[in-house]
Residue, then its C-alpha position, 0 to 999 in steps of 0.5 A: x836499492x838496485x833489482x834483483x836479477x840471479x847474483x846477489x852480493x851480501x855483506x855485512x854492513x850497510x855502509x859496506x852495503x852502500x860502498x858495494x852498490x857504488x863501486x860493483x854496481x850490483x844488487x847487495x843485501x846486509x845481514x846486519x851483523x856477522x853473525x846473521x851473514x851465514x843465516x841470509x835466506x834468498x829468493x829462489x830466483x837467485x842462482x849465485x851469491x858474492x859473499x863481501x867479507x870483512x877482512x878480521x878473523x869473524x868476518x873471514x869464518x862468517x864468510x866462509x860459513x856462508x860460503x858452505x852453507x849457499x853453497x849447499x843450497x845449490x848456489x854458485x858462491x864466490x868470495x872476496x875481502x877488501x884488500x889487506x890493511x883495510x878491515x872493511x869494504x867503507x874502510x878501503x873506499x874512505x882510505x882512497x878518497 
């Protein structure tokens, strides 16, 4: 939905996906699915990868499981969560709406 420059930010739904592309306004990929987040493959031209967790136990060890693997890769890696009470990114903007 947006191009691809050298920061990427992922996550792990597509409502979250939506959410992320309207409120950061930057590119955002979805593994679809907490399990898949540590296992996304980018293109070499990324450089730095925003990790959008969820805000439960799974979403926390699925990013931070990510966060060392890109990270391993030679990928500036950056971490945030929705903020506390919110379980997601579309929980936090729904709760504000």
């Amino acid at each position: 939905l947006s191009p691809l420059d050298g920061e990427l930010a992922v996550c792990e739904g597509i409502e979250d996906g939506l959410t992320l592309v309207q409120e950061i306004q930057r590119t955002v990929w979805v593994s679809c699915g907490t399990a898949m987040l540590p296992n996304m493959q980018f293109p070499d031209s990324v450089t730095k990868a925003v990790i959008a967790g969820d805000n439960d136990s799974a979403g926390r060890e699925a990013a931070d499981l990510a966060a060392d693997i890109f990270a391993a890769r030679g990928l500036s890696v950056r971490v945030f969560f929705p903020r506390e009470g919110c379980k997601d990114f579309n929980d936090e903007i729904q709760e504000a709406a």
